[in-house]
KOLLUMDO-97258 format. One record per residue: residue number from 1; chain; x, y, z of N, C-alpha, C, CB in turn. Coordinates in Angstrom, 2 decimals, padded with zeros to 5 digits. Atoms other than C-alpha are relative to their C-alpha. Last residue first. Glycine has a CB too. Layout:
// KOLLUMDO-97258
NUM_A_X_Y_Z_X_Y_Z_X_Y_Z_X_Y_Z
...
// end
This chain:
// KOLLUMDO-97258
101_A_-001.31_-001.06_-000.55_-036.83_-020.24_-002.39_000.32_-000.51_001.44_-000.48_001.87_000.12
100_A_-001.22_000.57_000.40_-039.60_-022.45_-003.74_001.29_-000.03_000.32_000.10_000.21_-000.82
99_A_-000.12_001.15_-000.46_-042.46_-020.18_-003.61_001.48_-000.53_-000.27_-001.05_-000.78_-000.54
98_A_000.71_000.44_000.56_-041.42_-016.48_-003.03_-000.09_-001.80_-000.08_000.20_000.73_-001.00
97_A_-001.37_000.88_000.47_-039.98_-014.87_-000.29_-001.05_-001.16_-000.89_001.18_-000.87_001.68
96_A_000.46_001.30_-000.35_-042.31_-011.82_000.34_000.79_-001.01_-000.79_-001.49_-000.14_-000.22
95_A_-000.78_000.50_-000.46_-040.33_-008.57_-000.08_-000.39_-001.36_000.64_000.48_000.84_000.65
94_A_-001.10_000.22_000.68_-041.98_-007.28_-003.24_000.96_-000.60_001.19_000.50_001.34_-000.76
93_A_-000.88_001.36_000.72_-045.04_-008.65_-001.97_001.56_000.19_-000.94_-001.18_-000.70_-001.23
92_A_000.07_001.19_-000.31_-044.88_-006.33_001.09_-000.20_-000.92_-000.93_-000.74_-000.12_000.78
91_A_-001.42_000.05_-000.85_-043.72_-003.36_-000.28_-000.11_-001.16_000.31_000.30_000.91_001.28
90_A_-000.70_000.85_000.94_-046.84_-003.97_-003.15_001.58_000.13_001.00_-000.02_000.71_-001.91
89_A_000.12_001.05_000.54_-049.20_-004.00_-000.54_001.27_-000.24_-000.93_-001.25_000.01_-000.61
88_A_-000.55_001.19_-001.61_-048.22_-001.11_001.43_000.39_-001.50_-000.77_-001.85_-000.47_001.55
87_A_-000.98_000.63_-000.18_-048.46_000.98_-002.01_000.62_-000.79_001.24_000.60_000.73_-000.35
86_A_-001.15_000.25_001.31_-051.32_000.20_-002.33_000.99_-000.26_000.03_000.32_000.78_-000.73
85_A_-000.57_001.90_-000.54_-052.60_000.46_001.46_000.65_-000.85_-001.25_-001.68_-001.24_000.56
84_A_000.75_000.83_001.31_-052.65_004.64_000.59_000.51_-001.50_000.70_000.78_000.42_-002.03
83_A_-000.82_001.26_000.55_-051.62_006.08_004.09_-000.80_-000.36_-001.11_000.20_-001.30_001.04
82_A_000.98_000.78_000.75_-052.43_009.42_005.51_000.86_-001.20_-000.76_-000.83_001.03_-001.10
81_A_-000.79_000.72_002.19_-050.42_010.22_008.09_-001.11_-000.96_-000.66_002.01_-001.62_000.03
80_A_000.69_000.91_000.85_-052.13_012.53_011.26_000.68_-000.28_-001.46_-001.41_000.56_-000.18
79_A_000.07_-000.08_001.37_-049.75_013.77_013.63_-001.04_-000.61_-000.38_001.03_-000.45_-000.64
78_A_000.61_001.02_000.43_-050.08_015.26_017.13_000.45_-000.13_-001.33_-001.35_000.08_000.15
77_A_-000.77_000.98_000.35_-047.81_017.31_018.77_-000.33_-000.88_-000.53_000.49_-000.37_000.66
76_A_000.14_001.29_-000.46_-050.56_019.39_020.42_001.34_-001.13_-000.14_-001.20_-000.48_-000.76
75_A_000.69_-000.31_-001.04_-050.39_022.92_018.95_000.12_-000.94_001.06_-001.22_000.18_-000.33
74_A_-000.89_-000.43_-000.90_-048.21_022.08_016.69_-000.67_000.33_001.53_000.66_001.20_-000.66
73_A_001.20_-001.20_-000.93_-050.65_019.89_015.00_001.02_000.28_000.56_-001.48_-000.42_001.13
72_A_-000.89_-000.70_-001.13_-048.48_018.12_011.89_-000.85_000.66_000.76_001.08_000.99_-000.44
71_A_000.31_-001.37_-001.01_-050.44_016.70_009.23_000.54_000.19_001.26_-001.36_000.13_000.35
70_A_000.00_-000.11_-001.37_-048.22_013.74_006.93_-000.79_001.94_000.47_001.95_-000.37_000.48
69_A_001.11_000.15_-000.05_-047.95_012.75_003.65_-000.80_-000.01_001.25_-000.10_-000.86_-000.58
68_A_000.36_000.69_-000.65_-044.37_012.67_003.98_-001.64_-000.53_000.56_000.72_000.40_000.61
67_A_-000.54_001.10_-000.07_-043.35_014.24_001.07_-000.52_-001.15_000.74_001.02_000.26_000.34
66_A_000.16_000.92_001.37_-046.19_016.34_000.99_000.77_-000.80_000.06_000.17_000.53_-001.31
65_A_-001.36_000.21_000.04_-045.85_017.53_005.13_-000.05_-000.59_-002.13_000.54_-001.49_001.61
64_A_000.28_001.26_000.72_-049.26_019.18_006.02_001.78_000.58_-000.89_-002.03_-000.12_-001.13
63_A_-000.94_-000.19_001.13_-049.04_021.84_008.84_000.23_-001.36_-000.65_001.38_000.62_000.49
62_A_-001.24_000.99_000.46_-051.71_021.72_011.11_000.89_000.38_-001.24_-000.58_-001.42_-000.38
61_A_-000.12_000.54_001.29_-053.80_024.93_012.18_001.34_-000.70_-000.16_-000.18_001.06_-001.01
60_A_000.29_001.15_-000.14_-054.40_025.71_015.68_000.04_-000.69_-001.29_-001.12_-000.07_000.62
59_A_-000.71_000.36_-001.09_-052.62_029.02_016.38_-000.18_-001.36_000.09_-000.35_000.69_001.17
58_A_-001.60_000.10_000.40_-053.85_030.01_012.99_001.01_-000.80_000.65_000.58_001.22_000.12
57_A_-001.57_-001.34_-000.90_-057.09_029.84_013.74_000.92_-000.51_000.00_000.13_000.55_001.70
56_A_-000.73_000.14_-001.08_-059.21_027.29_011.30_001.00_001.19_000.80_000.69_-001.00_-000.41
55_A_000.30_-001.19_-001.02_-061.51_028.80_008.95_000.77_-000.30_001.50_-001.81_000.13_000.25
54_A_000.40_-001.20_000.16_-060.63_026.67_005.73_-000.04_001.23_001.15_-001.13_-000.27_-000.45
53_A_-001.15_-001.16_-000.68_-059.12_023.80_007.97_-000.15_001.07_-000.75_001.65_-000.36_-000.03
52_A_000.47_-000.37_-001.56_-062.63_021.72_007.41_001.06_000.93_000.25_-000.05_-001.33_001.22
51_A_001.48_-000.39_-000.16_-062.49_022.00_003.21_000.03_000.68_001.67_-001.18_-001.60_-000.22
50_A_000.14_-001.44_000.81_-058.91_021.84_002.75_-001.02_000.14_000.99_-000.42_000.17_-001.83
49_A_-000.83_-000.89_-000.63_-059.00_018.75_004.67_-000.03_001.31_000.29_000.81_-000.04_-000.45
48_A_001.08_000.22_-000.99_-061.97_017.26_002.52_000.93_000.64_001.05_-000.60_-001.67_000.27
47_A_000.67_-000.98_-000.26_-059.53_018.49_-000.13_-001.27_-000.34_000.90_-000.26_000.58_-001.20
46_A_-000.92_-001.10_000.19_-056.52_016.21_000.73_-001.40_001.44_000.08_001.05_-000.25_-001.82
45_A_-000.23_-000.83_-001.22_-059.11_013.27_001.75_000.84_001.41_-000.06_000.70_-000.88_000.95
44_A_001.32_-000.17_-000.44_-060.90_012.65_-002.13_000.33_000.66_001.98_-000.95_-001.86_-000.27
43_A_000.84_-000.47_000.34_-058.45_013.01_-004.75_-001.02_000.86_000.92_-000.35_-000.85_-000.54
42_A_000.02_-001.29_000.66_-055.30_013.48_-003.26_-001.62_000.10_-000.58_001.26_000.06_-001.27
41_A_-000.31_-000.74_-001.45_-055.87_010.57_-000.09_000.09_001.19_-001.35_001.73_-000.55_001.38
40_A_001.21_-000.01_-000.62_-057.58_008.43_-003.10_000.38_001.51_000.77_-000.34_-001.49_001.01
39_A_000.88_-000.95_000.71_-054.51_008.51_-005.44_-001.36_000.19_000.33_-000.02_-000.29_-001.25
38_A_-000.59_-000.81_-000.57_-052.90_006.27_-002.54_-000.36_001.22_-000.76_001.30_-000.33_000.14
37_A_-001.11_-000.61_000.98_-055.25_003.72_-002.74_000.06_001.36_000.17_-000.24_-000.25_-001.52
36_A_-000.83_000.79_001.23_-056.70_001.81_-000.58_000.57_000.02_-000.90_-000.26_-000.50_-000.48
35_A_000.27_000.34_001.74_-057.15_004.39_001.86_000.46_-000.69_-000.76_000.14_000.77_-000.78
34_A_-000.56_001.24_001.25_-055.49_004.70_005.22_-000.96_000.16_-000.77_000.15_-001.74_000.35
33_A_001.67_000.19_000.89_-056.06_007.27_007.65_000.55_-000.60_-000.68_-001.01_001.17_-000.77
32_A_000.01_000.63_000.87_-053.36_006.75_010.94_-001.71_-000.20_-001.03_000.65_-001.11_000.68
31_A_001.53_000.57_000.63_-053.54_008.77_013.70_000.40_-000.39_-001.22_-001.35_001.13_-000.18
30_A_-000.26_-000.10_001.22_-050.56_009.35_016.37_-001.26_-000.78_-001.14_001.46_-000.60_-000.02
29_A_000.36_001.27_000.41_-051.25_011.04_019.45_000.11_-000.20_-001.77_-001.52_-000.23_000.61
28_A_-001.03_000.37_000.70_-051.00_014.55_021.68_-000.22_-001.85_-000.49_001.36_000.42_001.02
27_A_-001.01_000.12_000.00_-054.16_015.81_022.72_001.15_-001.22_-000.93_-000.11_000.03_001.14
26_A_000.02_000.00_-001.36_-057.21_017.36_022.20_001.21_-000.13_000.47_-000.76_-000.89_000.51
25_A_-000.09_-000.91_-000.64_-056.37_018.39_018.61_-000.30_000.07_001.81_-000.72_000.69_-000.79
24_A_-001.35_-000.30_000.22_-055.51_015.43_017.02_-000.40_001.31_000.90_000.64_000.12_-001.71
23_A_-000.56_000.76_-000.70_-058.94_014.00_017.94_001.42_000.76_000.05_-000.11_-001.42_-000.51
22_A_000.74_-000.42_-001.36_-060.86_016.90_016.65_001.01_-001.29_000.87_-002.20_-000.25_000.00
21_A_-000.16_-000.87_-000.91_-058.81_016.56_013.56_-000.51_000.12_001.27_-000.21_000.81_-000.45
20_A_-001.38_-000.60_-000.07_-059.06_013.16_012.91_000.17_001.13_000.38_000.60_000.03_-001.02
19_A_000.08_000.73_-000.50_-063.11_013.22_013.24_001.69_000.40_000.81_-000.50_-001.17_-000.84
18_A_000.41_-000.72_-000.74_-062.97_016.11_010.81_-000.10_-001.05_001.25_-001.17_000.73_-000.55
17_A_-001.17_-001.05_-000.09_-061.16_013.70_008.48_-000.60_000.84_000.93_000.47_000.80_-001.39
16_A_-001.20_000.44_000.16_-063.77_010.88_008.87_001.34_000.64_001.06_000.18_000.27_-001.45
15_A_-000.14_000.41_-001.76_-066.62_013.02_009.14_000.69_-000.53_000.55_-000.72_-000.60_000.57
14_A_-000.46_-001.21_-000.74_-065.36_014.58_005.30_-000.75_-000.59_001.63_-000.75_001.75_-000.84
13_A_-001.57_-001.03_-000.14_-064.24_011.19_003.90_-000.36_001.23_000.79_000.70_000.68_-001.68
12_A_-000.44_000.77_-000.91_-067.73_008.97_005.06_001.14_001.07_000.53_000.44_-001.48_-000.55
11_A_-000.64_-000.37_-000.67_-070.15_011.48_003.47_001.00_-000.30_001.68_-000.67_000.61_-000.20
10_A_000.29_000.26_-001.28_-072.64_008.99_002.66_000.92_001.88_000.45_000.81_-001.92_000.67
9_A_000.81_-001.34_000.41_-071.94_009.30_-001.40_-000.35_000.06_001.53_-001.46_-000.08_-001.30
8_A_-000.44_-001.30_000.43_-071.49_005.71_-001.11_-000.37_001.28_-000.47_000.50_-000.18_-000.61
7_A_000.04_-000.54_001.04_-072.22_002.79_000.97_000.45_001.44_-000.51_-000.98_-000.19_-000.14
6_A_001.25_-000.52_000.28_-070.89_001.76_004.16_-000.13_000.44_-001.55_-000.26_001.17_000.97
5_A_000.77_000.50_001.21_-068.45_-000.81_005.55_-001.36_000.59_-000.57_-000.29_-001.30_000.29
4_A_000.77_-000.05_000.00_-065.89_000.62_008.09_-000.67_-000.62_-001.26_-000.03_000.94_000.39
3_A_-000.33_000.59_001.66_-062.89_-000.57_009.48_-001.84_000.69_000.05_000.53_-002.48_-000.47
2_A_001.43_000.10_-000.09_-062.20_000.86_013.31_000.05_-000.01_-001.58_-000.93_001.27_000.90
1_A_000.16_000.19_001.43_-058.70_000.39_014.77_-001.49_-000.07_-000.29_000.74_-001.28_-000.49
// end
């Protein structure tokens, strides 16, 4: 797990996501990107994606799941799921037992 704390405009999202891939592509493993919110992973990782799998070979290009918000490497078996922590948060206080109860 690695948290980071840097300012902005750095170009955290595209070394990040290019990070993820190069990992997903050695071998097989499961990667987890989180963002605090889940209208983050469309704004700002979806096309930082785009961006690095532009010129990718075919034979090595992931397949991105929308439902599941999920990249697929066939190549490898790897996934990368992007996670907003939003909605994490509100799964977990909608099933936190409130006071009193």
């Amino acid at each position: 797990v690695a948290v980071f704390n840097i300012c902005r405009r750095l170009g955290k999202t595209y070394t990040l996501v290019l990070y993820c891939n190069e990992q997903a592509l050695r071998e097989r493993q499961k990667i987890r990107y989180g963002c605090a919110f889940l209208t983050d992973l469309e704004e700002f990782v979806l096309p930082a994606f785009a961006l690095i799998l532009e010129d990718c070979p075919e034979h090595l290009r992931p397949v991105y799941n929308r439902s599941r918000k999920t990249w697929t490497y066939p190549s490898t078996g790897s996934e990368v799921k992007l996670v907003g922590l939003d909605k994490h948060l509100q799964k977990i206080e909608h099933c936190a037992p409130t006071k009193g109860k």
